[in-house]
C-alpha positions in Angstrom: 101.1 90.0 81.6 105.0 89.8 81.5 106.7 92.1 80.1 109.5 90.2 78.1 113.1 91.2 76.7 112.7 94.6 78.2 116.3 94.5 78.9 115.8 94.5 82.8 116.2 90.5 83.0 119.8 91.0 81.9 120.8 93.3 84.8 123.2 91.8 88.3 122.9 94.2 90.9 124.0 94.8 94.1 121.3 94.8 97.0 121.7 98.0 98.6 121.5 99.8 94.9 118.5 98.0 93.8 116.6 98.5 96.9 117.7 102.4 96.8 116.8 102.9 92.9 113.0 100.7 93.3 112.3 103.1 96.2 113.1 106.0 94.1 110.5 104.8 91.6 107.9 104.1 93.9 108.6 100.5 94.4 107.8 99.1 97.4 109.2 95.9 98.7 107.2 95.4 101.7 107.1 91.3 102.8 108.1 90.3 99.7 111.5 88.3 100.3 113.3 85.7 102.0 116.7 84.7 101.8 117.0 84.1 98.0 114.6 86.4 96.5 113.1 90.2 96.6 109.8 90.9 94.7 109.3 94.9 94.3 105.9 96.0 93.4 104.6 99.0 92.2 101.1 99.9 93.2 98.1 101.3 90.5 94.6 102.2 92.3 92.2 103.1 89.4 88.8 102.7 88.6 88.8 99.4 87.2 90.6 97.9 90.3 93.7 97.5 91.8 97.3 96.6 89.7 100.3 95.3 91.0 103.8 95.7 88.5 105.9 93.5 90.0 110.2 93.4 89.8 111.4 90.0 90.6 115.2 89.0 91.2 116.9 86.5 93.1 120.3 86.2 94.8 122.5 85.0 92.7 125.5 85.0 95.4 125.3 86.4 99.5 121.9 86.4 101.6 118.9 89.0 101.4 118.3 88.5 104.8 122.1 89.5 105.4 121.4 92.4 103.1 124.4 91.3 101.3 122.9 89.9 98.0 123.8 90.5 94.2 120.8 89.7 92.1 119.6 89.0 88.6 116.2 90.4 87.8 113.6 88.6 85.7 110.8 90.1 83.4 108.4 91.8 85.5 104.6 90.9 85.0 101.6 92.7 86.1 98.9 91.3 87.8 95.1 92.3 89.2 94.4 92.4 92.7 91.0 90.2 93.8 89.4 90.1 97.2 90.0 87.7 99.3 92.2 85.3 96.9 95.3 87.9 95.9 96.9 88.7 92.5 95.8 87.5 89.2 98.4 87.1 86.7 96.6 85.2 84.0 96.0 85.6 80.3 92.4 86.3 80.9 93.0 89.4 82.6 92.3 92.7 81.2 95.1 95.8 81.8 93.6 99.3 81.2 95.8 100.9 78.1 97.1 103.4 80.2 98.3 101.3 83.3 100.6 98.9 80.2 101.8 102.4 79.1 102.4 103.9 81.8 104.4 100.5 83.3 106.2 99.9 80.4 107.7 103.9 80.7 108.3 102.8 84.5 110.8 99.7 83.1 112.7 101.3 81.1 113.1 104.5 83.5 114.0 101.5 86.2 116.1 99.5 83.2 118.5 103.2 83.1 119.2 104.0 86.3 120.1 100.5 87.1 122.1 99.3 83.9 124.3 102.5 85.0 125.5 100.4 88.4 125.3 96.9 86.6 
């Protein structure tokens, strides 16, 4: 599920202040990089499995492995976590009400704190 024209696609940001603000919501970046692109996720353990809301951007000038990078986000998606093949992102998926909600509350708190340093 991608969560489209939430305003978030439209953001440049420095490196430092995007990894600084994703932390403070909970986002982790973990492995997920190289040296043109950062994904941050956001982790949801619940009952019906295990959710992944994902924050893509990629380096639109400078080097993430340099930690020098401006980005542009994209939409962030959600996707279900299967063992042993990974995330699912299709359209066949079902998303518990409350974990859309709840992410969609989490993108726009992450859209204000970062459109303030855009």
């Amino acid at each position: 599920m991608v969560f489209e024209n939430s305003g978030i696609e439209k953001l440049i940001i420095e490196q430092n202040l995007l990894q600084e603000t994703m932390n403070e919501h909970g986002c982790v970046l973990g492995g997920s990089w190289d040296y043109e692109r950062m994904t941050f996720d956001f982790q949801y353990r619940v009952p019906e499995g295990t959710f992944y809301l994902r924050f893509p951007a990629y380096a639109i000038s400078g080097d993430v492995g340099a930690n020098d990078a401006v980005l542009q986000l994209m939409d962030p998606y959600i996707g279900k976590w299967y063992f042993p093949t990974g995330i699912e992102y299709g359209k066949d998926e079902h998303f518990p009400e409350r974990i859309v909600e709840h992410a969609i509350q989490k993108i726009r708190a992450i859209h204000e704190d970062l459109a303030v340093h855009a």
